[in-house]
N, C-alpha and C positions, 0 to 999 in steps of 0.2 A: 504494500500500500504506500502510494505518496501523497504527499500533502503539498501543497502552495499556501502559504500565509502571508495576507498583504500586511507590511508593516505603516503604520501609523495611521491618521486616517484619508480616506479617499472620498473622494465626492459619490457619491450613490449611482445620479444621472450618468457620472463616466462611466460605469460599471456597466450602468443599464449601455449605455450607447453602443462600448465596445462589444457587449454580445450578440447587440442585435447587427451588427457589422463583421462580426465575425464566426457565428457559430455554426453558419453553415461550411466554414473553409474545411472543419474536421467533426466528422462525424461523434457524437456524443458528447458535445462539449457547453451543450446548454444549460444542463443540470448542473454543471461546474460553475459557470456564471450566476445561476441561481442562486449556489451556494456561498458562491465571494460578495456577491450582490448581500446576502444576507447575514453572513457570518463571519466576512473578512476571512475566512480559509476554504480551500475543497481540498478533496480528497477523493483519489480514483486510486483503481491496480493498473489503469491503463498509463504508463508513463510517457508516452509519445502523446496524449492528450495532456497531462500536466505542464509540459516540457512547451506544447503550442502554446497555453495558457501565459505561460512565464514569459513567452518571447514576446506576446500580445502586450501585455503588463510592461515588459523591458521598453517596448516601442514605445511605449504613450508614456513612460518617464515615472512608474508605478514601483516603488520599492518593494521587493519581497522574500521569503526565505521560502526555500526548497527542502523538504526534510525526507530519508525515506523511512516510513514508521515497521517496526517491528510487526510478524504477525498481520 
């Protein structure tokens, strides 16, 4: 399992903007957006969607950590 956790805080609407801008680029990455939109972190086993996640975040100037979780 990995995780993406936005550090500090981010605007919401950005959040909202970038998924609806980008969540068609990779398949299954809505529910991701959902979840940073709501929680400030996600979490998938799928890491080539976390990894798109981070580079999208990277691009728009979004600080974050990348953890991979135990189990």
């Amino acid at each position: 399992m990995y995780e993406l956790r936005i550090k500090g805080q981010v605007d919401k609407k950005l959040i909202k903007q970038l998924q609806d801008e980008y969540y068609k680029q990779v398949q299954g990455t809505y529910e991701l957006y959902n979840s940073l939109y709501m929680n400030n972190y996600c979490r998938s086993y799928n890491k080539d969607r976390i990894f798109y996640l981070g580079y999208v975040l990277a691009k728009n100037n979004i600080d974050f950590t990348f953890t991979e979780l135990e189990g």
